[in-house]
The first five atom37 places (N, CA, C, CB, O) and aatype in JSON, in Angstrom:
{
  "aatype": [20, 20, 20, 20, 20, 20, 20, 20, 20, 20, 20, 20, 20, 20, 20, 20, 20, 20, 20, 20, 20, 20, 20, 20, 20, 20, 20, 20, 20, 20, 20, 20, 20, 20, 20, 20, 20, 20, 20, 20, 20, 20, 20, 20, 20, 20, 20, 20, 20, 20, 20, 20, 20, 20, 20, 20, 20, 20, 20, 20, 20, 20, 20, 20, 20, 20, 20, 20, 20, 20, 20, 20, 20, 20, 20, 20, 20, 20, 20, 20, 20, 20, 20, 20, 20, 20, 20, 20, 20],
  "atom_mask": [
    [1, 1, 1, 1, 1],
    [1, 1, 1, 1, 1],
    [1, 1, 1, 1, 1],
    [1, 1, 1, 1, 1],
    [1, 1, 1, 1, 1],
    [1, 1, 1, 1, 1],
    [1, 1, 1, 1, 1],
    [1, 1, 1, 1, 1],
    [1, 1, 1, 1, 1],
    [1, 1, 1, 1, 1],
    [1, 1, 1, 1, 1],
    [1, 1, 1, 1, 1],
    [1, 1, 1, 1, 1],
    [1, 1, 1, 1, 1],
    [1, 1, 1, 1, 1],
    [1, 1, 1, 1, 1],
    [1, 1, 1, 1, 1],
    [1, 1, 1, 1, 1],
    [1, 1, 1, 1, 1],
    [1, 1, 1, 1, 1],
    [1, 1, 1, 1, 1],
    [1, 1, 1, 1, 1],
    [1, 1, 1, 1, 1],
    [1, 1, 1, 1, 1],
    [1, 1, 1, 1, 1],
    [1, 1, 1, 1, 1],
    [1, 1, 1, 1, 1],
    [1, 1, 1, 1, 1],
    [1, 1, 1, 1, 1],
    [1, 1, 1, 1, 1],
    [1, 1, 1, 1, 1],
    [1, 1, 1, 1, 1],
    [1, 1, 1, 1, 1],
    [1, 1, 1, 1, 1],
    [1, 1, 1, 1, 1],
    [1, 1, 1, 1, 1],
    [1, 1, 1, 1, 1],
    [1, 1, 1, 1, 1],
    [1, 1, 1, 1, 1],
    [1, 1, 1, 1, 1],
    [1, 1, 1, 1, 1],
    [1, 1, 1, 1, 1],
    [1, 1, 1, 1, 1],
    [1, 1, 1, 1, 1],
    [1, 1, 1, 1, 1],
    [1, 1, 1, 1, 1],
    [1, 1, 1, 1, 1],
    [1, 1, 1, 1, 1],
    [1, 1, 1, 1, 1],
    [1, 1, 1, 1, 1],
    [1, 1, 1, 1, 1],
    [1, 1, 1, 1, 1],
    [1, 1, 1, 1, 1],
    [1, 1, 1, 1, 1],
    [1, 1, 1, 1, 1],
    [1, 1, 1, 1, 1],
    [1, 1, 1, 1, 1],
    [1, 1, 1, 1, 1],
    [1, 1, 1, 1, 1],
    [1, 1, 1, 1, 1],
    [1, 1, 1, 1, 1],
    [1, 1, 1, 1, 1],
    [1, 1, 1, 1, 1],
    [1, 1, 1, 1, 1],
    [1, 1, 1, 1, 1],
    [1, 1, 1, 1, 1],
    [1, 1, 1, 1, 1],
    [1, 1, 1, 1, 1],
    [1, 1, 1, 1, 1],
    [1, 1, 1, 1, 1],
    [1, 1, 1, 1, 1],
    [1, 1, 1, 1, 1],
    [1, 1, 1, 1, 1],
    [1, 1, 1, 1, 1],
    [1, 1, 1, 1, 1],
    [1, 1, 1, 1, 1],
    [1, 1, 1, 1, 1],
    [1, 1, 1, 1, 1],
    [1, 1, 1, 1, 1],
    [1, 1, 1, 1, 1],
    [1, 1, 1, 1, 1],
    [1, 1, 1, 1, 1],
    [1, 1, 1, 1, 1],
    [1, 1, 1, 1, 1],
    [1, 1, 1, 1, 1],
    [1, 1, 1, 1, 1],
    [1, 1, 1, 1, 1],
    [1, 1, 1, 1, 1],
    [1, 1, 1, 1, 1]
  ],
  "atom_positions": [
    [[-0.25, 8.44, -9.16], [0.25, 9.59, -8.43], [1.57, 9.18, -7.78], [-0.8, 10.08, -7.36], [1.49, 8.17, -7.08]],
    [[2.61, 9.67, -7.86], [3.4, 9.79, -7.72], [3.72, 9.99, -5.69], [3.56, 10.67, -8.82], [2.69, 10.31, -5.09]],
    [[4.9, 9.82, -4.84], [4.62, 8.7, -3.52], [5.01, 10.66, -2.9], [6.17, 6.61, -3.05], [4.67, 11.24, -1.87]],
    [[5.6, 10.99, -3.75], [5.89, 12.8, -2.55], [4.02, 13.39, -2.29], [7.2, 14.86, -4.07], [3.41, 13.86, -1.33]],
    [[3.64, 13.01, -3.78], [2.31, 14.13, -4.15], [1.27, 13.21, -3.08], [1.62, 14.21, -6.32], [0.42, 13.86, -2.47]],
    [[1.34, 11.58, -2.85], [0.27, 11.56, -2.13], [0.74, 11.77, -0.53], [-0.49, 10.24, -2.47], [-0.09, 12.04, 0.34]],
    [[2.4, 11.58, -0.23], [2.48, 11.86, 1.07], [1.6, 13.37, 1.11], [4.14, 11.87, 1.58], [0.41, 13.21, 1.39]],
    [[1.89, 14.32, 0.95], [1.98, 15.83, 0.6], [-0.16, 15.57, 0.71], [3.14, 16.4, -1.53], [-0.77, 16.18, 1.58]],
    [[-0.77, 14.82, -0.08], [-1.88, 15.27, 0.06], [-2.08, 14.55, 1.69], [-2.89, 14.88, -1.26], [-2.73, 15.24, 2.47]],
    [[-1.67, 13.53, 2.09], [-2.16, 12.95, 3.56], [-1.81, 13.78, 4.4], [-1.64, 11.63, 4.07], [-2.61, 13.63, 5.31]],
    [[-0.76, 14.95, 4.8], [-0.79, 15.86, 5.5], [-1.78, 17.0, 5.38], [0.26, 16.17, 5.46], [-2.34, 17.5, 6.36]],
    [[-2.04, 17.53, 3.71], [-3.16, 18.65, 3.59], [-4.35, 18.29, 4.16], [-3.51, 19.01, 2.19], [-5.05, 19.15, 4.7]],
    [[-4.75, 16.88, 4.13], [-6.3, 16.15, 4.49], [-6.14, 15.89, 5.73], [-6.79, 14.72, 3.73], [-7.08, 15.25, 6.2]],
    [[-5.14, 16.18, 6.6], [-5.13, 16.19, 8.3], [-4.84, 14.68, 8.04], [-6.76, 16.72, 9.42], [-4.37, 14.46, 9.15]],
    [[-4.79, 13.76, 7.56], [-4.55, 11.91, 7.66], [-3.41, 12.08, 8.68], [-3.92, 10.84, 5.9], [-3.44, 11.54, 9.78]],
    [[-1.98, 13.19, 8.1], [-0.92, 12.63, 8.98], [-0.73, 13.99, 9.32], [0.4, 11.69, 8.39], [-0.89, 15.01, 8.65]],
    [[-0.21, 13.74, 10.95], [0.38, 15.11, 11.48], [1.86, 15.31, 11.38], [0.06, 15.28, 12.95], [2.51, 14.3, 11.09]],
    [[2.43, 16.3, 11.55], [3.47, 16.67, 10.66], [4.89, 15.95, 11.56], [3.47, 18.54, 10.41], [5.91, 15.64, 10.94]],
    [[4.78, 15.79, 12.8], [5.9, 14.59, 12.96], [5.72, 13.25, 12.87], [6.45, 14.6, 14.1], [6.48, 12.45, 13.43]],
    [[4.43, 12.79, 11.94], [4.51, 11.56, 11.66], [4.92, 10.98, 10.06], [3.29, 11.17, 12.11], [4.66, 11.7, 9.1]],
    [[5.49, 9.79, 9.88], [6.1, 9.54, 9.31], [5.28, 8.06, 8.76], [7.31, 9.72, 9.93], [4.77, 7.19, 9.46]],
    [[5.35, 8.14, 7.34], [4.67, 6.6, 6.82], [5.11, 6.03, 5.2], [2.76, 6.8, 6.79], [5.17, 6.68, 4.16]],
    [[5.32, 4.84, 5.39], [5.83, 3.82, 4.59], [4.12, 3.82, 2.86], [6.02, 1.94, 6.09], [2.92, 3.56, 2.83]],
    [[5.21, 4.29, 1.84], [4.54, 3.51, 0.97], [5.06, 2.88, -0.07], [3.73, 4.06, 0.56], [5.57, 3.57, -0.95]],
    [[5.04, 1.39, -0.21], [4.78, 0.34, -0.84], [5.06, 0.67, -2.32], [3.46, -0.13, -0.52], [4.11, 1.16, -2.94]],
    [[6.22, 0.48, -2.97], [6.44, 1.0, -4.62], [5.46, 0.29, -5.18], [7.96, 0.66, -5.46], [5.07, -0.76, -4.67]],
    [[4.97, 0.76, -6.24], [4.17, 0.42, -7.3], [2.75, 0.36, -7.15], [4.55, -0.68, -7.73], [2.01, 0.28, -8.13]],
    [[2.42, 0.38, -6.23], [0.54, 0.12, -5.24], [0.03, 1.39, -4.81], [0.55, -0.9, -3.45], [-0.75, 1.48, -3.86]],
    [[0.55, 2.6, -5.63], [0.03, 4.1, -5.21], [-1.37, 4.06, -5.67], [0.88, 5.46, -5.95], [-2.25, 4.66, -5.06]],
    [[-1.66, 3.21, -6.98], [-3.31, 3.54, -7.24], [-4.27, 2.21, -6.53], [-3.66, 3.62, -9.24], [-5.39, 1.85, -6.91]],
    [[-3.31, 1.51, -5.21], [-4.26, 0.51, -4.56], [-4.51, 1.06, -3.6], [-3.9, -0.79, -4.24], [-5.47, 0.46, -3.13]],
    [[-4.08, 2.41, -2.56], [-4.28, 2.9, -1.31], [-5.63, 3.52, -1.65], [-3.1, 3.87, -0.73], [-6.14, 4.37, -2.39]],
    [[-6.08, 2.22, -0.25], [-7.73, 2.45, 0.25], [-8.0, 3.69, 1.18], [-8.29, 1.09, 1.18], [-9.09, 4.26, 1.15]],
    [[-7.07, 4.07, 1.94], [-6.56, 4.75, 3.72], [-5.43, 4.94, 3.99], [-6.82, 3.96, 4.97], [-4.37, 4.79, 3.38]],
    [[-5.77, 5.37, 5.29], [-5.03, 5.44, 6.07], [-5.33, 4.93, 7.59], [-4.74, 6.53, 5.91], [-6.41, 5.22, 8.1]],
    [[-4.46, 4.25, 8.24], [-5.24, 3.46, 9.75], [-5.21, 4.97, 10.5], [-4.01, 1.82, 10.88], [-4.5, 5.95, 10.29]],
    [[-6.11, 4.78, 11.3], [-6.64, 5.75, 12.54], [-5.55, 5.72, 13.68], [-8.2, 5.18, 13.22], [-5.41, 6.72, 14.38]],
    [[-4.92, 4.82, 13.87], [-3.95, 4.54, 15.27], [-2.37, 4.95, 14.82], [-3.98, 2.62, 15.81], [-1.92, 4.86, 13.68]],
    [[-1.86, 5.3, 15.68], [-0.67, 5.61, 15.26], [0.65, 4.32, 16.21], [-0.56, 7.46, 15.64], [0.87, 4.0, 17.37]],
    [[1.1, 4.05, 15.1], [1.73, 4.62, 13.78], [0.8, 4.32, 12.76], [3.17, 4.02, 13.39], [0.0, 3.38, 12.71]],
    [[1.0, 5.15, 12.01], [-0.1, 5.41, 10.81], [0.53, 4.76, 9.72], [-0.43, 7.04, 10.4], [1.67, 4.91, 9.29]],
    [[-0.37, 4.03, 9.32], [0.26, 3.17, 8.03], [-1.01, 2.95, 6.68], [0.78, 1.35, 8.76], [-2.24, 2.99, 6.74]],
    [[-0.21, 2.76, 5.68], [-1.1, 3.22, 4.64], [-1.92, 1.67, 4.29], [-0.13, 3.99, 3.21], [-1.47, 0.56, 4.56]],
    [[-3.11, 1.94, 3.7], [-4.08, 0.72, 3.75], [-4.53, 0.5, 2.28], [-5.43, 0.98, 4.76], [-5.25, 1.31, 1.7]],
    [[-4.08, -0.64, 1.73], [-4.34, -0.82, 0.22], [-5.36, -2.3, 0.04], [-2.66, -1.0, -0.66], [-5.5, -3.3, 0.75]],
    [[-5.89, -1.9, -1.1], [-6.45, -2.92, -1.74], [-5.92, -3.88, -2.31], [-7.04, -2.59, -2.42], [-5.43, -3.8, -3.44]],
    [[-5.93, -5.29, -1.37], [-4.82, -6.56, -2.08], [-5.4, -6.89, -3.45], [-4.76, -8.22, -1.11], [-4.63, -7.43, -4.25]],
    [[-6.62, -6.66, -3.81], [-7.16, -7.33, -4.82], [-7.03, -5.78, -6.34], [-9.04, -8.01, -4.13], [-7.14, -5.7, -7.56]],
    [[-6.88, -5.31, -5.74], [-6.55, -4.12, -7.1], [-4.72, -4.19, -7.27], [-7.19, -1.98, -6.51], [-4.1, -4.25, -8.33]],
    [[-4.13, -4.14, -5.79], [-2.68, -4.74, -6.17], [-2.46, -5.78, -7.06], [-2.07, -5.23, -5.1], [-1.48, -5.82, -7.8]],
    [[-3.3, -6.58, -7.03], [-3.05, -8.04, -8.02], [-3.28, -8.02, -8.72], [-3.4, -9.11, -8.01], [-2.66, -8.68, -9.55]],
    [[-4.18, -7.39, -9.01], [-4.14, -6.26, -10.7], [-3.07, -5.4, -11.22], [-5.2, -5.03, -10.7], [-2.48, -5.53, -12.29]],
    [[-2.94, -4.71, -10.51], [-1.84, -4.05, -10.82], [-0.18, -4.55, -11.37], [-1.81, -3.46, -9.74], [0.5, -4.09, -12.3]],
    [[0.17, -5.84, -10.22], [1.08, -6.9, -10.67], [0.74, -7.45, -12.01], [1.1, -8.01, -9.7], [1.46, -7.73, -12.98]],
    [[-0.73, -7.55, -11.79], [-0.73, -8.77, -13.55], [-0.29, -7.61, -14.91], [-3.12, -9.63, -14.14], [0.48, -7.85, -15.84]],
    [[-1.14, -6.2, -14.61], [-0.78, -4.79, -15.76], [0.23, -4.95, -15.62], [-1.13, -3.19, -15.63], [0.6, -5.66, -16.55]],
    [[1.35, -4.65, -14.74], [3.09, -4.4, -14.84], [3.61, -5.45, -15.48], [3.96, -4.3, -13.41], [4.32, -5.19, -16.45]],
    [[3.39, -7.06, -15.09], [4.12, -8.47, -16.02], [2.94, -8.62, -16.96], [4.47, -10.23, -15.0], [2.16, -9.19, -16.19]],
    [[2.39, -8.52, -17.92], [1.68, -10.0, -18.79], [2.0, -11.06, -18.79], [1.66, -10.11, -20.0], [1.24, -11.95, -19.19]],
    [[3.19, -11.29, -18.34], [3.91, -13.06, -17.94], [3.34, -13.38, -16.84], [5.7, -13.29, -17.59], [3.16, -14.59, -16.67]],
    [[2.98, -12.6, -15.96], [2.44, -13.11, -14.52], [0.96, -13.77, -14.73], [2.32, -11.74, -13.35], [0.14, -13.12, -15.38]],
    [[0.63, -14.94, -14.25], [-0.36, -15.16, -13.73], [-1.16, -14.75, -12.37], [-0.2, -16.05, -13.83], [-0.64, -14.05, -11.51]],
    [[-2.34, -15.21, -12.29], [-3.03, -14.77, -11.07], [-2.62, -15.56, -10.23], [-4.42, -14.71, -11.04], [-3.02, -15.05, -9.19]],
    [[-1.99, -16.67, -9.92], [-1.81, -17.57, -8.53], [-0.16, -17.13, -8.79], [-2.38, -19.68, -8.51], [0.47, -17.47, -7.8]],
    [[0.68, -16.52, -9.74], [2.17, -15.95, -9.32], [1.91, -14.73, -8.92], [3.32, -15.88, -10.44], [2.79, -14.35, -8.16]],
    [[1.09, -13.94, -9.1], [0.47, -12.71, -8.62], [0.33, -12.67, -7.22], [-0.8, -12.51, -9.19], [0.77, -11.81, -6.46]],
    [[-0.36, -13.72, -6.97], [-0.66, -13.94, -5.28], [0.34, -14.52, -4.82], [-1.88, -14.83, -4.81], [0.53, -13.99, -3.72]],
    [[1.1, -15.27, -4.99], [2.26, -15.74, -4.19], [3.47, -14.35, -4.28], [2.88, -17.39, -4.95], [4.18, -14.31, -3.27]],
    [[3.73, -13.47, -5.12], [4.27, -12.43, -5.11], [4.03, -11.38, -4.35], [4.26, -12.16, -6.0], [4.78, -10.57, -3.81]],
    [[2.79, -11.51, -4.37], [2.29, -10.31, -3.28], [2.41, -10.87, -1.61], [0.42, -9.88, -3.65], [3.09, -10.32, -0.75]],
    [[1.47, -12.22, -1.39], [1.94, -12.63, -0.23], [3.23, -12.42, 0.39], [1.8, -13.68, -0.27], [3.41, -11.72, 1.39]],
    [[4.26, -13.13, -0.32], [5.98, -13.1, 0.08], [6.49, -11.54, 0.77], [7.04, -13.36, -1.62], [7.2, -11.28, 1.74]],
    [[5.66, -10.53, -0.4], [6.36, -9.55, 0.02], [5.71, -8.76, 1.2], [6.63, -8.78, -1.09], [6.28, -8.01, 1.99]],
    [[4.28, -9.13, 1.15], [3.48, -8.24, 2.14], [3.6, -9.03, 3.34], [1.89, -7.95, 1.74], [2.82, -8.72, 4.25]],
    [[4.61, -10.22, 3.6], [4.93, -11.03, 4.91], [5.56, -10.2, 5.85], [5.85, -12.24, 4.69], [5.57, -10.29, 7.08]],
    [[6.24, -9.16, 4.9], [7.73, -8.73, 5.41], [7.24, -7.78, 6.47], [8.85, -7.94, 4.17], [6.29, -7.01, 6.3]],
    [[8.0, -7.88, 7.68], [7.46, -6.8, 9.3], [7.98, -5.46, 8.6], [8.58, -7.18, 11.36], [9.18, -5.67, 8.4]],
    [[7.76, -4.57, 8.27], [9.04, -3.11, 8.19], [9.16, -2.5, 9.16], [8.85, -1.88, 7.27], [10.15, -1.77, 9.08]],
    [[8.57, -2.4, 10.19], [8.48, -2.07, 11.43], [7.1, -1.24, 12.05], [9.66, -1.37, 11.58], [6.08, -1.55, 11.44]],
    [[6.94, -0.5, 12.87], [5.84, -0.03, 13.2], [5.03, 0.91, 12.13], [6.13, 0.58, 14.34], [4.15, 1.52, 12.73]],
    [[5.05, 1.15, 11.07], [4.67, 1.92, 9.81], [4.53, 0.75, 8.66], [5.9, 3.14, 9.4], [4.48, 1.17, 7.5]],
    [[4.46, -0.67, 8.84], [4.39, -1.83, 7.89], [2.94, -1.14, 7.01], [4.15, -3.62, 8.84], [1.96, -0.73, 7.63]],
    [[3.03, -1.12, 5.54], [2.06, -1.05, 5.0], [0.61, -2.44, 4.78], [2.73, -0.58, 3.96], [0.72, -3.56, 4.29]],
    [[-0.67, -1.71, 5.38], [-1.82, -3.32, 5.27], [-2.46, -3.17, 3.77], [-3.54, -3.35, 6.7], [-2.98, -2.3, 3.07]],
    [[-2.14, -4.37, 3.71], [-3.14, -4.93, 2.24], [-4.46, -5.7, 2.5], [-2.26, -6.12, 1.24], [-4.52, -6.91, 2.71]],
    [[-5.31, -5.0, 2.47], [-7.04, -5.95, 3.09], [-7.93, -6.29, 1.49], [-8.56, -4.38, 4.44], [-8.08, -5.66, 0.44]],
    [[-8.35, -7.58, 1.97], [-9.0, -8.59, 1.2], [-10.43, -7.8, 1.46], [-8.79, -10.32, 1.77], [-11.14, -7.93, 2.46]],
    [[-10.65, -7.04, 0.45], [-12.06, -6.41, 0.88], [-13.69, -7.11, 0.03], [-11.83, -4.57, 0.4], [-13.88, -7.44, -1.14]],
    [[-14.27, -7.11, 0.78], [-15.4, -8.93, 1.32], [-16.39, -7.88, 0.21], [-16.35, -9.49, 3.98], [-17.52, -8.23, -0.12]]
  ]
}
């Protein structure tokens, strides 16, 4: 799904109210688990379907360049709307 159509559905489903504003993460639209409850509202993905997703996009990638790719980038602060990637147990 494409990043307008799922903003567009998180406002229809009440997730976000209409002066709030949230960050999503290119390529990880089919890893979003949520949305956090607290505001700023930031979108909540599955690290372990992301790393899937990295290995589908490269076939050159391995699973431990997979994870060091994803780590590096999910280090980065973006500010109060930072997208979470959870290790789900």
């Amino acid at each position: 799904m494409e990043k307008v159509k799922i903003v567009q559905k998180l406002y229809e489903q009440g997730f976000l109210e209409d002066h709030e504003e949230i960050l999503i993460s290119n390529g990880f639209e089919d890893a979003i688990i949520g949305v956090t409850t607290v505001s700023p509202k930031s979108i909540v993905y599955d690290y372990y379907k992301a790393i899937d997703l990295i290995m589908k996009e490269d076939s050159d990638i391995d699973l431990d360049e997979a994870v060091d790719w994803l780590d590096d980038h999910t280090s980065v602060d973006l500010g109060k709307s930072t997208p979470i990637f959870i290790k789900l147990l």
